[in-house]
N, C-alpha and C positions, 0 to 999 in steps of 0.2 A: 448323389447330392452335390451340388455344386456351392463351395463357398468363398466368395469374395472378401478382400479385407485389402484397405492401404496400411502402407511400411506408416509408422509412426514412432518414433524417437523423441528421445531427449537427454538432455543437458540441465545440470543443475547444480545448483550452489546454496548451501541449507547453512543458519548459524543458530546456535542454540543458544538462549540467555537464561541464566538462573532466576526463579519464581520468586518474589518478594522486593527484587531491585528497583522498582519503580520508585518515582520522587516520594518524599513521606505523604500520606494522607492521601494518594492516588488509589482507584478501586481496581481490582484487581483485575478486570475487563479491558485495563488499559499496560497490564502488565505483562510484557510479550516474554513468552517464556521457547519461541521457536519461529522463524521464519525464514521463506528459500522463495527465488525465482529460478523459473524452469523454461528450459525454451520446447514445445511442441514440435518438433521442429515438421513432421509430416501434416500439422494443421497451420503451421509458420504463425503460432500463437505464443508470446508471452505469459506465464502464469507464474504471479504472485500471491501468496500465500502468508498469511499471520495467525501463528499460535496464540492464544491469550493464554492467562494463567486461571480463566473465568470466563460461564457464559455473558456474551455482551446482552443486558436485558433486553425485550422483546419490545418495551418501550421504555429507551433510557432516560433514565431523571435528568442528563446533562444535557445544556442547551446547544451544547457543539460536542461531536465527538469524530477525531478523526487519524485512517492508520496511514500513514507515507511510507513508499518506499522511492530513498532520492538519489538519482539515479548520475554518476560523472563519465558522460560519454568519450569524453576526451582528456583523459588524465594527466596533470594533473590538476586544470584548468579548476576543480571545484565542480559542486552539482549543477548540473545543468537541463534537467528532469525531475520533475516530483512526479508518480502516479496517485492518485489517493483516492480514500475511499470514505466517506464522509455521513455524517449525520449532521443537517440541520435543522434549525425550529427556528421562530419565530424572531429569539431575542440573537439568533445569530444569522438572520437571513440576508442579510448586507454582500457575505460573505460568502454567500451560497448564489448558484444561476437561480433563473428567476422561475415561478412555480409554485405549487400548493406545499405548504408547510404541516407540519413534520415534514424529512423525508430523507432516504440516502441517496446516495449521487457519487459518480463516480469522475474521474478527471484525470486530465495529464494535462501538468502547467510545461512549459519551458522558459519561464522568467520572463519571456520578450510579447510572444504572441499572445492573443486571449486563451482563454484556458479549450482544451478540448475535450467535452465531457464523449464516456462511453458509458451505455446499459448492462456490458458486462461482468456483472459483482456478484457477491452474494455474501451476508453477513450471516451466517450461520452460527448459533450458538457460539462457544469460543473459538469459531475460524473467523478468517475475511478473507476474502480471494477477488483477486482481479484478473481478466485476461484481456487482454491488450492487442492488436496487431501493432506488429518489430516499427512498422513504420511513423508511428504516433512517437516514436522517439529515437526517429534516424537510422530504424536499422544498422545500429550498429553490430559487430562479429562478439565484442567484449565493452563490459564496462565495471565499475566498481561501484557499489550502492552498501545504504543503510537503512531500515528500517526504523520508525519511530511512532509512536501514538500522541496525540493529545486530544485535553481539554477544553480546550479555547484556540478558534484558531489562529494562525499563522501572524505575525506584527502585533499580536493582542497584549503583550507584554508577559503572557506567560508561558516560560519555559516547555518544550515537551517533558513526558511523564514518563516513558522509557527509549531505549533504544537497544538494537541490535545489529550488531554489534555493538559493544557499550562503547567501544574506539575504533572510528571508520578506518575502514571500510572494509567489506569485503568484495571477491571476485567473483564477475562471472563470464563466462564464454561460450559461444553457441560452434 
C-alpha cells in the first residue's frame, strides 16, 4: 500500500480569558473565554480561532455581531490589520459589503485600502474561525494582536464587549 501525505506544521499563540468578563449586560456569545492564531505553515494558511463562553445562536437576535482579531505588523506602530468575521442584517447593512441580508461575511481591513472580504469562516456553535492566506496582511514572519467581539460595529459609538487579552497584546511568530 502506498501512502502519500505533505509535511504540515505549525506555530501558534493561544490566550485564554476568564468566562463572565464581558461588559455588563453583554450575552455570553460574545464572551471570549479562548482564542489563538495558528500559522499552517505546509498549507501557508493563517488560522484564527475564538472560544466563546456560549453557542452564538443559529439566528442571532443582534443586528450586528462581530469577532476581530487586530493584528500590529510592525510594532510598535499600533494595529494595522483587523481580520473579522461578522454578522449583518438589515438595520446594520451600511456597514456590511453589499448583498442579501442576514448574513456572515468575512474581511480583512488595513485602515487605508477597501476592505478584502474572504469565504473562508465558519461560525460554529461557540467557535469562529478564519483562515486567511499570510498575504492579505503582508506576510509578515511575527506580529502582535488581540482579539475582541462586539455588538455594533466599528465608529458606532459602542465599545467592544470583551477582549483577549484584556491588555494587548500578545505574540505571535511563524
Amino acid at each position: 500500500m502506498l501512502v502519500l501525505s505533505s509535511s504540515v506544521s505549525a506555530s501558534s499563540s493561544v490566550v485564554s480569558d476568564p468566562a463572565g468578563d464581558a461588559a455588563p449586560g453583554s450575552p455570553a456569545y460574545v464572551d471570549i473565554v479562548h482564542s489563538k492564531v495558528t500559522a499552517q505553515v505546509g498549507r501557508d494558511t493563517l488560522y484564527f480561532s475564538m472560544e466563546l463562553a456560549q453557542a452564538i445562536p443559529a439566528n442571532p437576535p443582534d443586528s450586528f455581531l462581530g469577532y476581530n482579531w487586530f493584528l500590529d505588523t510592525i510594532p510598535p506602530a499600533g494595529s494595522d490589520y483587523v481580520v473579522v468575521v461578522r454578522f449583518c442584517t438589515e438595520r446594520t447593512g451600511a456597514a456590511c459589503a453589499p448583498g442579501p441580508l442576514p448574513r456572515w461575511e468575512g474581511l480583512v481591513n488595513d485602515f487605508v485600502n477597501p476592505p478584502r472580504y474572504f469565504s473562508s469562516f465558519k461560525v460554529d456553535g461557540a467557535t469562529v474561525k478564519a483562515f486567511i492566506d499570510p498575504a492579505l496582511i503582508g506576510s509578515p514572519a511575527s506580529f502582535e494582536w488581540q482579539s475582541l467581539s462586539r455588538t455594533r460595529p466599528a465608529g458606532s459609538g459602542v465599545a467592544p464587549r470583551d477582549f483577549a487579552p484584556n491588555i494587548c497584546c500578545a505574540s505571535f511568530s511563524r
